[in-house]
C-alpha positions as CSV (number, residue, x, y, z in Angstrom):
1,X,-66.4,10.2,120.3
2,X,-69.5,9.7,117.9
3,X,-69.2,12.9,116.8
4,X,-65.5,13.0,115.7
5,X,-66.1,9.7,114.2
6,X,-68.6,11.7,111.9
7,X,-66.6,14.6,111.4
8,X,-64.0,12.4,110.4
9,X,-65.8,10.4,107.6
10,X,-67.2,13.4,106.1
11,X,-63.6,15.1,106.2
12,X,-62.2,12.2,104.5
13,X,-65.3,11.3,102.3
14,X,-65.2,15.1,101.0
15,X,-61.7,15.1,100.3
16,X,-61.8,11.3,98.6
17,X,-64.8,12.9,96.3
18,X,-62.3,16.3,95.6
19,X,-59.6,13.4,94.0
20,X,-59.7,13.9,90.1
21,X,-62.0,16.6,90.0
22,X,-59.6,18.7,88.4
23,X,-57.3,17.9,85.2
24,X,-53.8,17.0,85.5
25,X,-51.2,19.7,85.1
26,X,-50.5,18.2,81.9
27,X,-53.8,17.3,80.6
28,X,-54.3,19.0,77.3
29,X,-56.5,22.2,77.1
30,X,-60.2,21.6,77.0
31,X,-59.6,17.8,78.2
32,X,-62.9,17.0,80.6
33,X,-62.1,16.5,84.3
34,X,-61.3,12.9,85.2
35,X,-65.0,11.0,86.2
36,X,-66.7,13.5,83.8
37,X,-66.6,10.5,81.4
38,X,-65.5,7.0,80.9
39,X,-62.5,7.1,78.9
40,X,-59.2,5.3,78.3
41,X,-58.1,8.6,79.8
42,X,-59.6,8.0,82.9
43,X,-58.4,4.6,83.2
44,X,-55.7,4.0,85.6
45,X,-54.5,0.8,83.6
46,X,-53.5,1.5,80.3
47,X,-56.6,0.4,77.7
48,X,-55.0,-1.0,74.1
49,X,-55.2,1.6,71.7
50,X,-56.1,0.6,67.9
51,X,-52.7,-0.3,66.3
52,X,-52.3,2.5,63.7
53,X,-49.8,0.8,60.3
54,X,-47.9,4.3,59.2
55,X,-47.7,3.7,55.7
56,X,-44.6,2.6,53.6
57,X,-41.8,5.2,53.2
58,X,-39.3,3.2,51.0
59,X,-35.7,3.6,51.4
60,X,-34.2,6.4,49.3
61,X,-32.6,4.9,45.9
62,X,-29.1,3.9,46.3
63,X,-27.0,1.4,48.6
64,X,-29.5,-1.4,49.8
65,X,-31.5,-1.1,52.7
66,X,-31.3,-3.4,54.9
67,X,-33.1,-6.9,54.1
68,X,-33.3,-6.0,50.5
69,X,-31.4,-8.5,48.2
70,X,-28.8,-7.1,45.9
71,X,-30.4,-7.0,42.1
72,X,-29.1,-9.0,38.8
73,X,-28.0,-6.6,36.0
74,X,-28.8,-3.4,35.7
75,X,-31.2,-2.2,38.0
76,X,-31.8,1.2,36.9
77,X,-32.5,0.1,33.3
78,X,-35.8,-0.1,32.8
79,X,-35.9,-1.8,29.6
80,X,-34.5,-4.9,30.8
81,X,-35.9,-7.2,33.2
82,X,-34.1,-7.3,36.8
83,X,-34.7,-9.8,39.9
84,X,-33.4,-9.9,43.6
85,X,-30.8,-12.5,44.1
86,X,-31.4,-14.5,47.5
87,X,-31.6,-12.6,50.5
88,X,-29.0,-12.8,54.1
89,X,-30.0,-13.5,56.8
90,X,-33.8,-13.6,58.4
91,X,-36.1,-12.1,56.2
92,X,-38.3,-8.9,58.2
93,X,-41.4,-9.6,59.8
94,X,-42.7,-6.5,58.0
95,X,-43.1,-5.4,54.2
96,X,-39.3,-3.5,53.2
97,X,-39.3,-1.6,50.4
98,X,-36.7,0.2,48.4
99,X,-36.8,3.0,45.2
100,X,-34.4,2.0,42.4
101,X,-35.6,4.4,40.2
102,X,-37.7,7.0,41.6
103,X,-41.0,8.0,39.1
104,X,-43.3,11.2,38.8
105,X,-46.7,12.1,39.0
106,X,-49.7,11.2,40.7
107,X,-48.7,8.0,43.0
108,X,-50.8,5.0,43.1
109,X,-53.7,4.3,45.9
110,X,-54.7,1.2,47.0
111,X,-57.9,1.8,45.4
112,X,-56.3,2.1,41.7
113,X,-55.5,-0.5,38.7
114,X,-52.4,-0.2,38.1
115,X,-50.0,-1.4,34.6
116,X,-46.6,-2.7,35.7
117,X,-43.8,-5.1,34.7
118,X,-42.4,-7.3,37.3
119,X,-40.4,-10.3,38.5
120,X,-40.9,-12.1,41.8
121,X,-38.4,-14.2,43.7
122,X,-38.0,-16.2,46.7
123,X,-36.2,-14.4,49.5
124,X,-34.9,-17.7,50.9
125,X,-32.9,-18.5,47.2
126,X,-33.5,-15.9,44.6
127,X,-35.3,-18.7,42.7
128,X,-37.7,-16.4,40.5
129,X,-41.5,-17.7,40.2
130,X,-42.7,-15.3,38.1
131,X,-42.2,-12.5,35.8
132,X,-43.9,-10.4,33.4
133,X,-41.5,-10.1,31.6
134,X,-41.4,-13.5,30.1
135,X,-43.8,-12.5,27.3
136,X,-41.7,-9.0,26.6
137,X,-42.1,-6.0,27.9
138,X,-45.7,-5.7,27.6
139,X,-46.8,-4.1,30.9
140,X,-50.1,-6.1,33.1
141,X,-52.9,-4.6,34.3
142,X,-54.6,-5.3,37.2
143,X,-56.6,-3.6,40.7
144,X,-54.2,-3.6,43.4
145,X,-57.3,-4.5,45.7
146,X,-57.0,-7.8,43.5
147,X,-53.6,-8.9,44.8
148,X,-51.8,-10.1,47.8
149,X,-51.5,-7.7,50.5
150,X,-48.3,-6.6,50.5
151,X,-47.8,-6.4,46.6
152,X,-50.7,-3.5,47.1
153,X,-49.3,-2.0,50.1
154,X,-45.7,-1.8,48.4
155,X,-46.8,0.1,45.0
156,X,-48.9,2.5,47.2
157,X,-47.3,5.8,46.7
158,X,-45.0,4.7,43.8
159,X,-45.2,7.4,40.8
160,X,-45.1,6.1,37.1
161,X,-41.9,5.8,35.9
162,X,-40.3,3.8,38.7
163,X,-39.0,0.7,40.0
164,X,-39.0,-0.8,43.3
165,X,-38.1,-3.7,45.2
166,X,-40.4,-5.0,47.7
167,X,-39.7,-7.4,50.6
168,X,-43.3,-9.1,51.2
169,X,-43.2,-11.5,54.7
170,X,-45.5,-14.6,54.3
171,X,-48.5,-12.8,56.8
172,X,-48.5,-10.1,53.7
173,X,-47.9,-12.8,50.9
174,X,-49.6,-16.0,50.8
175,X,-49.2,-17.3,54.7
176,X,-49.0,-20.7,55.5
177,X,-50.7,-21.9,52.0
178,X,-48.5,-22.9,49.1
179,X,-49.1,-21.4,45.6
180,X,-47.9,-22.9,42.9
181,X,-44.5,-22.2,42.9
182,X,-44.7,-20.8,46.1
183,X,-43.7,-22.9,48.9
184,X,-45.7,-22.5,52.2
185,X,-45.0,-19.4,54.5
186,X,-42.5,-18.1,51.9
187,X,-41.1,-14.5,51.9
188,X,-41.4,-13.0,48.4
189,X,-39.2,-10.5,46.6
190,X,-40.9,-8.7,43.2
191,X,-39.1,-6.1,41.7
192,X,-41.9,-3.6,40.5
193,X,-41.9,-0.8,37.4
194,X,-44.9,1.1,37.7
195,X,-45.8,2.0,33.8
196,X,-49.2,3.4,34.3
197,X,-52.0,4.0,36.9
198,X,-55.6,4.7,36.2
C-alpha cells in the first residue's frame, strides 16, 4: 500500500511538472515555453497592458462627422475667418477632428512650431472666445508643445494649406479650471488653418 501511494505521487507529480512545458498550439513561433519566464504571457489572469492612443485620423473632408458642429460661412475659403456653430447633443469624450480643406507637404509633429489662423468656440453654444483673426489674417506662431493638449494632438499630421475643425473634450482642454472666457470643464471647438510649420 506504501508503495502505490509512492508510485502514485511521483506519477501525478511528474505529470503536474510536464503541464506547460510546451507552447500552446497557437503560441507564436519562437515564443518561450510557459515557466521559462515570468510574463503577462504566462499569467493565467489577464495583466493590464499599457493603453496604446492610435493617433488622430480626421474624418475625410465633406459631410460632418459626427460631433463636429456645422461651420458659419464658407468653410473652404481660406481667406475668411470661419467658426463652429454650437454643437448637438453630448460632446465626445475623445478629441474629433475633421479636414475641411485638406493641405500638402510635410505634416506637423508634436515637436514643431507651427503658424496658423484660428477661431475657438464653445461646443455647448458656439459662443467664440477667441480668434486670430481679430487682428487680420496675420497667421500666430507658436510650439505646439506650448499649448493645450488636444489643440497639439489635433494639428499633428495636418499639412500646410489646410483647415480643420477640432473637437477638444475638457480632459484635453483646460479640465475642471476656468480660463478666461472659458468656463470650467468646457468642450472647445477651434477651427485651424495651418499656414506654415518649421
Amino acid at each position: 500500500m506504501k508503495r502505490t501511494l509512492v508510485a502514485a505521487t511521483v506519477i501525478a507529480l511528474t505529470t503536474l511538472a510536464g503541464c506547460g512545458s510546451e507552447p500552446p498550439v497557437d503560441a507564436a513561433p519562437g515564443s518561450p515555453p510557459s515557466g521559462a519566464t515570468a510574463s503577462a504571457q504566462d499569467s493565467p489572469v489577464p495583466l493590464p497592458q499599457p493603453i496604446e492612443t492610435a493617433p488622430l485620423v480626421p474624418a475625410p473632408p465633406g459631410a460632418p462627422a459626427a460631433g463636429v458642429p456645422a461651420l458659419t460661412g464658407n468653410p473652404t475659403d481660406l481667406t475668411a475667418a470661419t467658426q463652429a456653430g454650437p454643437g448637438i447633443g453630448e460632446p465626445s469624450a475623445e478629441l474629433v477632428a475633421q479636414d475641411v480643406v485638406v493641405g500638402t507637404g510635410p505634416a506637423a509633429t508634436l515637436d514643431d512650431t507651427v503658424n496658423v489662423r484660428y477661431t475657438g468656440t464653445l461646443y455647448s453654444d458656439g459662443t467664440a472666445f477667441d480668434s486670430s483673426w481679430t487682428d487680420g489674417d496675420t497667421p500666430i506662431e507658436f510650439p505646439l508643445s506650448g499649448v493645450v493638449p488636444g489643440f497639439a494632438q489635433g494639428i499633428e499630421g495636418m499639412a500646410p494649406g489646410g483647415r480643420r475643425v477640432m473637437v477638444i473634450p475638457p480632459d484635453l482642454g483646460y479640465g475642471a479650471e476656468a480660463n478666461g472666457p472659458i468656463p470650467a470643464g468646457s468642450t472647445l471647438v477651434f477651427v485651424v488653418d495651418l499656414v506654415g510649420v518649421s
